[in-house]
N, C-alpha and C positions, 0 to 999 in steps of 0.2 A: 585486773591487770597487775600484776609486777612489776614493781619500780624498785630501781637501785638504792633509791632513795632510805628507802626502810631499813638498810643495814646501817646507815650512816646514824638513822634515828634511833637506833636500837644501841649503837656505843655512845651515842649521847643521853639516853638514858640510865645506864649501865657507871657512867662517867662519875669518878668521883668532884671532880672538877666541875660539874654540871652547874649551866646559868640557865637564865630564860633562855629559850629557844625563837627565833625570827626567822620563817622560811619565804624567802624572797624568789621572785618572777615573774614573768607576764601572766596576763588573766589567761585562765583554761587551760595551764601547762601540768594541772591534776594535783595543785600542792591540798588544797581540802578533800580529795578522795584520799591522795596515800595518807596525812596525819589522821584521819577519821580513822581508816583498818589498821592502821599501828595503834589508835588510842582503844578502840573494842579489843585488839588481840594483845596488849599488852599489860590492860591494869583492870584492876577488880570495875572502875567507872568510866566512861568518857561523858564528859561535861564541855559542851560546845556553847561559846559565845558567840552570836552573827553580828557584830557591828553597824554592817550596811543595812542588814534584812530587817535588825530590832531597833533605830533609833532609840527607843525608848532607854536601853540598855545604858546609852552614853551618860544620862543624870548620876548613875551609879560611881562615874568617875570624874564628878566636878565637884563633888562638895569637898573631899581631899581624898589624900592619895594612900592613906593606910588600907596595906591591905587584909587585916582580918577583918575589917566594916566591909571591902570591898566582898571579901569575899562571905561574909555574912546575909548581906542583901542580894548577892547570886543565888546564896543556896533558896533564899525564898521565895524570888522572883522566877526561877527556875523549877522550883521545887525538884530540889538533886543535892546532894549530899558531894562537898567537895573536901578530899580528905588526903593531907599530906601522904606520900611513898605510896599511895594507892588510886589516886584519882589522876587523870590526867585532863588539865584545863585548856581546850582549846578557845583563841583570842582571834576566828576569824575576821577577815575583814579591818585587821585592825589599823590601818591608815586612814581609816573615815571616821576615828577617833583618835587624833594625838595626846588625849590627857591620858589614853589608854596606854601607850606608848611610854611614856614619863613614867608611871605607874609598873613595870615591869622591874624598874631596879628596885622597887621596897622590897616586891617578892623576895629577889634574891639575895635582899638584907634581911628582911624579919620572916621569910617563912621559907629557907634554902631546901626545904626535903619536898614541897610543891614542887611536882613538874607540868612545867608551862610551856606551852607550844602556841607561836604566832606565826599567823599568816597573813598578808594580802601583796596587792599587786601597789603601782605607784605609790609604795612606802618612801620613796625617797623625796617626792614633793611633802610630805606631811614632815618628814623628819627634819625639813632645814626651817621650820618653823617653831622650835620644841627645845629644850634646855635634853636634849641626848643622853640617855644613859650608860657614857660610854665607859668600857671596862664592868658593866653588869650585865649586860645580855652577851648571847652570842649567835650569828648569823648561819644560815646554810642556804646555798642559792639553789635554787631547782629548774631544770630547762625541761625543751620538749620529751617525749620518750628517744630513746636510742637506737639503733639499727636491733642489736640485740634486744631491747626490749620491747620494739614491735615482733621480733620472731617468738621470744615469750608469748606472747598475745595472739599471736594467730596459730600457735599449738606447734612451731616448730622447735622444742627445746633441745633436739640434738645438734640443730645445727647452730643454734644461740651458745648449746657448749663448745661446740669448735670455736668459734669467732670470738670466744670469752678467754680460750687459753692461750698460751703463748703464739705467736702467728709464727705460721710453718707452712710448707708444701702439702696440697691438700691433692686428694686424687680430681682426674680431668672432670667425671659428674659432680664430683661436690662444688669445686669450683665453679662450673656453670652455673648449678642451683643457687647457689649464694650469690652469683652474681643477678642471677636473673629475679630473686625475691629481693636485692639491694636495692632493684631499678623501679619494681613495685614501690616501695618503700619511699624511693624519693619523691615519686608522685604524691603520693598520698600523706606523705608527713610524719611527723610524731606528735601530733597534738592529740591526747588521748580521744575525744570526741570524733575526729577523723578517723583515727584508727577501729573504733568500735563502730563508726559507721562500716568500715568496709567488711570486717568481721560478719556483722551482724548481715549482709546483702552480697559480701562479694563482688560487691559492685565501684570501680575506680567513682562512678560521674557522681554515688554518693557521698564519696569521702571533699571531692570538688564541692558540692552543696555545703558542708558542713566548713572548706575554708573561705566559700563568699561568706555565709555567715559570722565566721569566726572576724573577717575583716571588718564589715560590718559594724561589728562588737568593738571591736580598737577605735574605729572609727565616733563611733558613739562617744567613747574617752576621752577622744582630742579636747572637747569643751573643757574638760574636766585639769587638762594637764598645764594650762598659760591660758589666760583670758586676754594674754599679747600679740599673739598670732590665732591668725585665723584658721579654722579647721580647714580652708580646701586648703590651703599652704602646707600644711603639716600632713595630709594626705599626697599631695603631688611630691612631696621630698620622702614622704615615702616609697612610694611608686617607683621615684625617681633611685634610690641610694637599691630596691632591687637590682633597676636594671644596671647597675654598675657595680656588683658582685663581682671581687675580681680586679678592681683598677682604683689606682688613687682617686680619690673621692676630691672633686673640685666644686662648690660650691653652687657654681651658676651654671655647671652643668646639670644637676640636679632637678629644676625645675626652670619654668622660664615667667609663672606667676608672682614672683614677689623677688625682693631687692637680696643682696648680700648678704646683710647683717640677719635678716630675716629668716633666709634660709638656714644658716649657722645657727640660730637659736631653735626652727624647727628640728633640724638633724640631732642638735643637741638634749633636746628634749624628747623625741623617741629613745634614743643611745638611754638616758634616764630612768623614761617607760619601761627599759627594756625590751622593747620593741625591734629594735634593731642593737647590733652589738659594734664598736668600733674595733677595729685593728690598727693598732698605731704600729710605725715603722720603729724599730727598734735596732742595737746593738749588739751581736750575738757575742762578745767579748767577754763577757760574765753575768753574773745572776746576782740581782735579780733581773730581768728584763726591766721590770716597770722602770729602773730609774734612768734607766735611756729612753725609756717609752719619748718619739715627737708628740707633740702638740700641731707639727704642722702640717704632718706624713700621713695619712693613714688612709686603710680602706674600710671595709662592712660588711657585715652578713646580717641577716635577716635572721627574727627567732627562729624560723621553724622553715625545712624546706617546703612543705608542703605549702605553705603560704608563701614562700618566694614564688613556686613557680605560679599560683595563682594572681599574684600582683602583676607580675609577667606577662601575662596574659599568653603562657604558652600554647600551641599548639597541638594538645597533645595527640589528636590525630597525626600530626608528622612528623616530632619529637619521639614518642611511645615507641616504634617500633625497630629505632633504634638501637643496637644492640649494644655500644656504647656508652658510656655515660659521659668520657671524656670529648666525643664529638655533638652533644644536647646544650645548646646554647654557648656555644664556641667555650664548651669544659666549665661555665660558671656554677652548671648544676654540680660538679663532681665536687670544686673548689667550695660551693656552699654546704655540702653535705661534710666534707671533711671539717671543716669548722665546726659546724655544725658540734660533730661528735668531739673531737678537742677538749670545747668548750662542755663538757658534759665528765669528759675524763679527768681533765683539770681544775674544773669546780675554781678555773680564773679565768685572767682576761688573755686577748688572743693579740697575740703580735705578729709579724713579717719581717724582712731585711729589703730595703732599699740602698743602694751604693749612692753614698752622700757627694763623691765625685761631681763636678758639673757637666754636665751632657752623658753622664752614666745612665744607660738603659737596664742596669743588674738590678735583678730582681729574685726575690725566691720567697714563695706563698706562702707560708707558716715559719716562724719558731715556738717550740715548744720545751718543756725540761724532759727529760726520762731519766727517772737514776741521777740526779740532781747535776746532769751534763746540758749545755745546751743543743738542741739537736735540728739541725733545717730538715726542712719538707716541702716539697715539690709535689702537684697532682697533678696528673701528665702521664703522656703513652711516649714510647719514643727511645731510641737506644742512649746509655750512658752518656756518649760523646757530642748529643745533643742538649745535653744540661752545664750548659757553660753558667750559667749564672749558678748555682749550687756546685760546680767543679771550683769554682773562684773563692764563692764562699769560703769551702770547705779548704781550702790551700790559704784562705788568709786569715781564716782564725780555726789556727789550731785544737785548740779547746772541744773546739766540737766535733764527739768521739765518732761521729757518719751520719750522712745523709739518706732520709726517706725518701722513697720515691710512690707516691700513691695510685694505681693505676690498674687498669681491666687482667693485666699481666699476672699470670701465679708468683708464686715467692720465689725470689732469686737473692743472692750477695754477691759483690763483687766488693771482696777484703782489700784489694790494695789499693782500688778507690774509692776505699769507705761509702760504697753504698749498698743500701738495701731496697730492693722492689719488692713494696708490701702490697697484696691486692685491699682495693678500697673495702670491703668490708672488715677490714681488721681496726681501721681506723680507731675505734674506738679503745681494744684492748692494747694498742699498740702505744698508747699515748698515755694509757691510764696509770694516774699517781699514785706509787706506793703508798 
């Protein structure tokens, strides 16, 4: 499979500015498949440390933190040859080793021509326990696959090239098609294992098996992320912050097993995991978002939709044959899927606009930057004239050069009121950061 991922890995190798590398995400979102085929196709060796797999591994980074011993005792322990500009050291799993972590900034003080690639998932519980080596590594976060990159994967690449270029009026079959492989798509997800289950069978109910599983597996985690809340708490606010894809996130509506503060700590701690993503209410008035980012406002999406709708427990017997995507769970599936991809093109976090007014109902689903403007986005069917909260918007902060409209609808503009109706598979290319 093709992941986007590897061009980014490929000018961070190429980079004269090059630090250790940290590739961050939930468990199974393929960050050890793609660093494994970039380290075979890009250097004379690939040299893989497993943290989790080898316990044994972690002695090598307690006695101290130099690393030509460190890496002396690899090559032996290993028996592999680890050789600066030519070797590439992969540090899987490396959260289930914080001295490992510590250990990253010597590399890129005493041995900068080593290229170093780490990975695992709940790195952020390991890292607030650690003296950070901040200003010596460098981060790259990696989410599920993307609309486009399941079409890669299931042998569609011409029509992965349209939806990769500039979004435009496509003809009436292509349209169909791309809407009708989008609506596949959301069933089934972008967590690579899903997606190669259905590949491989064709079959939607296998790609369903592979997200009870995949839950499952998060589930098994919970132990592992606070020994302060209890795992059905952190499962039902899971569950719970699905089914409210879409709407301000109130606490005690979430679950009804456990108290306030409780919940707040469980929703905090997937948001963490990376499990779930928050979207905080923001200020579309200038950039950066984050520094309006509420603390008090906000909604969520799920990693991956193929696991929202399974948490869901949809039906997809009466969902599926829907032709729609904006009328499959009164539009939450369309709202999760365009997040979804956002968060994928902007490689940041996701915000919205609520009107801070008191008893103000305005609302408008995404902000995002393009062209380093700020830009609203609405996912929605429905004429112009019905987008009063993005007509408000857009009339009261000028700044922002038009509004998206995401929707089953082909591509249309309407210039003199700044908006554009983009159909939902563009989502991806439409949002993506120079």
């Amino acid at each position: 499979m093709k992941r986007f991922i590897e061009e980014e890995l490929l000018e961070w190798k190429n980079s004269t500015r090059r630090k250790p590398l940290i590739v961050r995400g939930a468990r199974q979102v393929g960050k050890t498949y793609s660093i494994q085929k970039f380290g075979r196709s890009m250097f004379n060796n690939l040299v893989t440390v497993d943290l989790e797999k080898e316990r044994r591994l972690h002695g090598i980074f307690e006695t101290d933190l130099r690393p030509d011993r460190i890496l002396s005792e690899l090559e032996v322990v290993l028996n592999e040859e680890i050789i600066p500009n030519k070797s590439l050291l992969f540090i899987d799993e490396i959260q289930s080793c914080p001295r490992a972590i510590m250990a990253l900034r010597y590399f890129y003080e005493e041995i900068p021509d080593l290229h170093v690639i780490a990975a695992g998932s709940l790195l952020e519980f390991s890292m607030s326990d650690i003296s950070f080596p901040v200003g010596r590594i460098q981060f790259l976060d990696m989410n599920p696959m993307t609309f486009p990159e399941y079409l890669l994967a299931i042998g569609r690449k011409e029509a992965a090239e349209i939806i990769l270029s500039k979004p435009k009026a496509v003809p009436d079959s292509i349209h169909n098609l791309l809407l009708d492989e989008l609506k596949i798509f959301c069933f089934i997800g972008g967590m690579p294992e899903s997606v190669k289950a259905y590949v491989d069978s064709k079959s939607l109910k296998a790609s369903f098996s592979v997200h009870k599983e995949l839950c499952e597996s998060f589930r098994h985690d919970f132990s592992k992320y606070t020994p302060r809340i209890g795992t059905d708490c952190i499962d039902s606010v899971l569950t719970g912050t699905a089914q409210h894809v879409g709407r301000q996130i109130i606490y005690t509506h979430l679950t009804e097993m456990c108290t306030h503060p409780t919940i707040k700590k469980a929703f905090h701690t997937l948001n963490k995991a990376r499990v779930i993503n928050k979207v905080s209410s923001a200020n579309p008035g200038g950039l950066p978002l984050k520094t309006t980012a509420s603390s008090k406002r906000f909604k969520a999406t799920i990693v991956d939709i193929g696991l929202w709708q399974h948490l869901n427990g949809l039906d997809v017997a009466k969902e599926y044959p829907k032709t729609d995507l904006l009328t499959i769970y009164q539009g939450a599936m369309a709202e999760q899927f365009v997040g979804q991809e956002i968060l994928a093109a902007q490689n940041s976090s996701l915000y919205y606009w609520a009107r801070s007014e008191k008893g103000s109902t305005a609302e408008v689903d995404y902000l995002t930057t393009i062209d380093g403007k700020v830009v609203p986005i609405e996912v929605k069917s429905g004429p112009s004239g019905r987008l009063r909260s993005l007509h408000l918007l857009l009339n009261t902060y000028r700044n922002c050069p038009f509004g998206l409209i995401f929707s089953s609808a082909p591509y249309s503009e309407l210039k003199k009121q700044r908006l554009k109706f983009v159909p939902l598979y563009f989502a991806y290319s439409m949002t993506k950061r120079a």
